[in-house]
C-alpha positions as a LaTeX table, in Angstrom:
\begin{tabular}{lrrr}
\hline
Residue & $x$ (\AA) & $y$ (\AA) & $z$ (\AA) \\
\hline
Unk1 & $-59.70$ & $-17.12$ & 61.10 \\
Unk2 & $-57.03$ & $-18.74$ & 62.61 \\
Unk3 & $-57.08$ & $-21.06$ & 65.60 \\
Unk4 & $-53.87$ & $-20.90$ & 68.27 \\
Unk5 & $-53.76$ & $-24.10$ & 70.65 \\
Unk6 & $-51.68$ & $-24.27$ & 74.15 \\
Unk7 & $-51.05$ & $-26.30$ & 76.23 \\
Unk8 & $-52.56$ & $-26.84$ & 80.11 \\
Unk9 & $-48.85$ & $-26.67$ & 81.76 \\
Unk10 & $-49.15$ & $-29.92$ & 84.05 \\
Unk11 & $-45.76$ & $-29.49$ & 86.12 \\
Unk12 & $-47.14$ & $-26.13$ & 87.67 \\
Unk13 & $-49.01$ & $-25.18$ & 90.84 \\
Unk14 & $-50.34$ & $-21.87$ & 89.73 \\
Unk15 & $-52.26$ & $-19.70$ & 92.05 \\
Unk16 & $-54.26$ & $-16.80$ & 91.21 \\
Unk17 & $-51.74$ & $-14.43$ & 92.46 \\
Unk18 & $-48.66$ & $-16.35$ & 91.08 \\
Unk19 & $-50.33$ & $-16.59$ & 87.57 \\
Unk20 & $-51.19$ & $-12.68$ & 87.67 \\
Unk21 & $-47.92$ & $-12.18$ & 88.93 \\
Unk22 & $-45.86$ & $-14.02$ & 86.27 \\
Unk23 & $-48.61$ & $-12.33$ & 83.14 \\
Unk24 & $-47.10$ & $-8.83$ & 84.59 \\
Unk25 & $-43.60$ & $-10.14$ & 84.41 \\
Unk26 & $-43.99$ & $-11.81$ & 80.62 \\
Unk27 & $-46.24$ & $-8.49$ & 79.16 \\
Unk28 & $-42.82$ & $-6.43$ & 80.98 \\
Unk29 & $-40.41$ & $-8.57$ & 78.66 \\
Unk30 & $-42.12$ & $-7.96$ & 75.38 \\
Unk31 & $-42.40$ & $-4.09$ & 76.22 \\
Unk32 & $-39.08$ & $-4.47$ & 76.83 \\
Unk33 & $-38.77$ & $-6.13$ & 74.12 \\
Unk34 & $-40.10$ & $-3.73$ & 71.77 \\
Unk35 & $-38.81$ & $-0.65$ & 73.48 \\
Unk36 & $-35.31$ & $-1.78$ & 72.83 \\
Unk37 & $-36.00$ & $-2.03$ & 69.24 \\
Unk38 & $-37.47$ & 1.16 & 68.76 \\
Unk39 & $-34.21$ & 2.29 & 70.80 \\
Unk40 & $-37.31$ & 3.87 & 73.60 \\
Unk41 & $-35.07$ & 3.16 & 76.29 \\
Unk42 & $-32.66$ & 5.04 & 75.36 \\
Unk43 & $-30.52$ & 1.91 & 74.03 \\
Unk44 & $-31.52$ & 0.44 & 70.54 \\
Unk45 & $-31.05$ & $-3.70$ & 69.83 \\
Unk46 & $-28.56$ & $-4.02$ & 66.48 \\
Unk47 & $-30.26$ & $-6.67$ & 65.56 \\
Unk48 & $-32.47$ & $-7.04$ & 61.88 \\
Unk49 & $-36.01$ & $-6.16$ & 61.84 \\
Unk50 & $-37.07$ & $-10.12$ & 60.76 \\
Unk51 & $-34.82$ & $-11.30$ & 64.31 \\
Unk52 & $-36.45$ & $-8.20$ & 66.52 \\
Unk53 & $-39.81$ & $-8.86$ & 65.64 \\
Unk54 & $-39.20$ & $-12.72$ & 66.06 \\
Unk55 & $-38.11$ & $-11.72$ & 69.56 \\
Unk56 & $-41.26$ & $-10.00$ & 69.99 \\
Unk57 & $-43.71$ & $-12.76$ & 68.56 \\
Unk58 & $-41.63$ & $-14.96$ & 71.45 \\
Unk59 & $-42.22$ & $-12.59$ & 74.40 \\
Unk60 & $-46.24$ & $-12.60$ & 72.86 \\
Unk61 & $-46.34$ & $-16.12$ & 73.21 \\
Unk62 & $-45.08$ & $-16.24$ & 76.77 \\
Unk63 & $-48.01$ & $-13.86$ & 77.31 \\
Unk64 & $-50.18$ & $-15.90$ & 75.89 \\
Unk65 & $-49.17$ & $-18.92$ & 77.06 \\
Unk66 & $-48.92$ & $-17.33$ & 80.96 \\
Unk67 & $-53.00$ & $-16.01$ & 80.40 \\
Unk68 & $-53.99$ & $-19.48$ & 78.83 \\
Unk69 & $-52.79$ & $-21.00$ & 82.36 \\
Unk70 & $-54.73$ & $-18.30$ & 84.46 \\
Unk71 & $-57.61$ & $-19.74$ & 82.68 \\
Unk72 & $-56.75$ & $-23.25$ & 83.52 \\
Unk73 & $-56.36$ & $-21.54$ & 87.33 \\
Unk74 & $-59.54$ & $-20.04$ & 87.02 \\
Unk75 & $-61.76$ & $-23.02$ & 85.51 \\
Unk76 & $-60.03$ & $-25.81$ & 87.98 \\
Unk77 & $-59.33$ & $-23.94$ & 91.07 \\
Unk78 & $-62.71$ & $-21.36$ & 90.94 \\
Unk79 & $-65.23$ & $-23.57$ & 88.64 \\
Unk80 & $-65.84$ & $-20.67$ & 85.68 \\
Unk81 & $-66.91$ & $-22.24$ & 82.63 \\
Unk82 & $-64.48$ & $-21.04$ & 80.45 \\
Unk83 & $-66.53$ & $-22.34$ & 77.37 \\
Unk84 & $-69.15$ & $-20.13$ & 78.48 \\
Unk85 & $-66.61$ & $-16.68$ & 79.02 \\
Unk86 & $-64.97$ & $-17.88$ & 75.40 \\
Unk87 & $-68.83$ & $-17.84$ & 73.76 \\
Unk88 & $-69.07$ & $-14.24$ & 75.18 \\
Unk89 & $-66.01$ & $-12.72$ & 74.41 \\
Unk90 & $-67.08$ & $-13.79$ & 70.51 \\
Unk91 & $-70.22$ & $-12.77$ & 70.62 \\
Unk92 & $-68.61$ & $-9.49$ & 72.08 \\
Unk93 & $-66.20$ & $-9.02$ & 69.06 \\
Unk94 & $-68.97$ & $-9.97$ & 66.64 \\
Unk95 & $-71.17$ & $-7.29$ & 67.82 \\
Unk96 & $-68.71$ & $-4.89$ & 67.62 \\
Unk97 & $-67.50$ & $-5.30$ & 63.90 \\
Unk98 & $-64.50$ & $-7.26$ & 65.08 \\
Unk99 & $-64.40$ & $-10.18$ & 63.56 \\
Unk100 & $-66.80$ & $-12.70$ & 60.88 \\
\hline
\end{tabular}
């Protein structure tokens, strides 16, 4: 298992709406990202697998990141007990053959 840490942004105001807003805009750049690679856009990156999929793993983490903060939004601003959803969700995968 491995364990990924972010940070809680602290120079942000993130709304609901702003946070959705910007997880559409980062999830757009990696499927751009990997589109262009695969040369599904019609135009194809000349770059070397190793620095494409690099590219990729960056866009991921702005994904990431972007949804870690729209959990911050959603524990601070709306009082959900993120400890509580993050129980579920493992349970969830457990049950399903998922994960250990």
């Amino acid at each position: 298992s491995k364990t990924v840490t972010l940070p809680r942004l602290n120079r942000l105001k993130p709304s609901l709406e702003s946070t959705a807003l910007k997880i559409m805009e980062e999830s757009g750049e990696l499927a751009q990202a990997i589109g262009k690679f695969r040369g599904l856009s019609g135009e194809r990156l000349q770059v070397e697998e190793a620095e494409a999929m690099h590219m990729v793993a960056r866009e991921l983490v702005d994904v990431a990141q972007t949804a870690v903060t729209m959990m911050f939004v959603l524990e601070e601003q709306y009082g959900i007990d993120l400890e509580k959803i993050l129980e579920e969700h493992v349970a969830k995968l457990r049950e399903k053959g998922y994960c250990d």
